[in-house]
N, C-alpha and C positions, 0 to 999 in steps of 0.2 A: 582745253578752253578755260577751266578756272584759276588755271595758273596764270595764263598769259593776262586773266582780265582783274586776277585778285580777288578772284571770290572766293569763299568760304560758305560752305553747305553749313548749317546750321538746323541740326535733328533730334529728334525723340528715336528716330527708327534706329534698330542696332544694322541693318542692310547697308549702310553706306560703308561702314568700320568693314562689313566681311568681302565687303567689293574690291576695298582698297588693296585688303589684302591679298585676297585671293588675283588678282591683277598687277599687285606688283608695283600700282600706279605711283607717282609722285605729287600725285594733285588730282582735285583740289585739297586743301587743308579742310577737315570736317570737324564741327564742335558738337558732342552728341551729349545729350543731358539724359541723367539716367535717374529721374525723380517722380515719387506717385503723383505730386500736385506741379504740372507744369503750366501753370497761370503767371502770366508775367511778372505781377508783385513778388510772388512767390520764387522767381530762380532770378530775380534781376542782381544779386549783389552776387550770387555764386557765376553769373556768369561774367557780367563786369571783373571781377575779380581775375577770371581765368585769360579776359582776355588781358590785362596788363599786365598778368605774370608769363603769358607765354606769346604775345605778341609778336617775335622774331622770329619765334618758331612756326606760326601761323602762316606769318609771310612768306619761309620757304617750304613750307609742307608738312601738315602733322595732324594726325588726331588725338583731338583732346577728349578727353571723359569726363564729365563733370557729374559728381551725385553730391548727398547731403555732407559727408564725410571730408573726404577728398575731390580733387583734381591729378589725371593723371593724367598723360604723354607719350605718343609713340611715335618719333622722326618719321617720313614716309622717304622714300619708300617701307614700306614693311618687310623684313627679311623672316620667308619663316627658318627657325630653326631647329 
């Protein structure tokens, strides 16, 4: 469903990242912030940011990780290996 409709879960919870995985899925694309203070003011530029840098990828499937430091990325499906 979040594929077909473009949506994009957007989380604090780390359960959406081990669903993807553990399922193999392709969607939806998940933005999961991994910060102590998640108050809007507080991750609006980290998360703006993530989504311009990785926008393409959003749109065919990915999860992103966004903390104070970095942004990171993993195409979905997930392959473990």
């Amino acid at each position: 469903m979040g594929k077909i409709n473009g949506y994009i879960v957007f989380t604090h919870d780390l359960d959406f990242g081990s669903l993807l995985a553990a399922t193999s899925a392709d969607s939806p694309s998940v933005i999961q912030v991994r910060t102590q203070d998640i108050l809007p003011n507080s991750i609006e530029n980290l998360v703006i940011s993530a989504l311009n840098q990785f926008e393409s990828l959003l749109e065919s499937g990915a999860l992103i990780t966004i903390d104070q430091a970095q942004s990171r990325v993993r195409i979905l499906p997930i392959r473990r290996e």
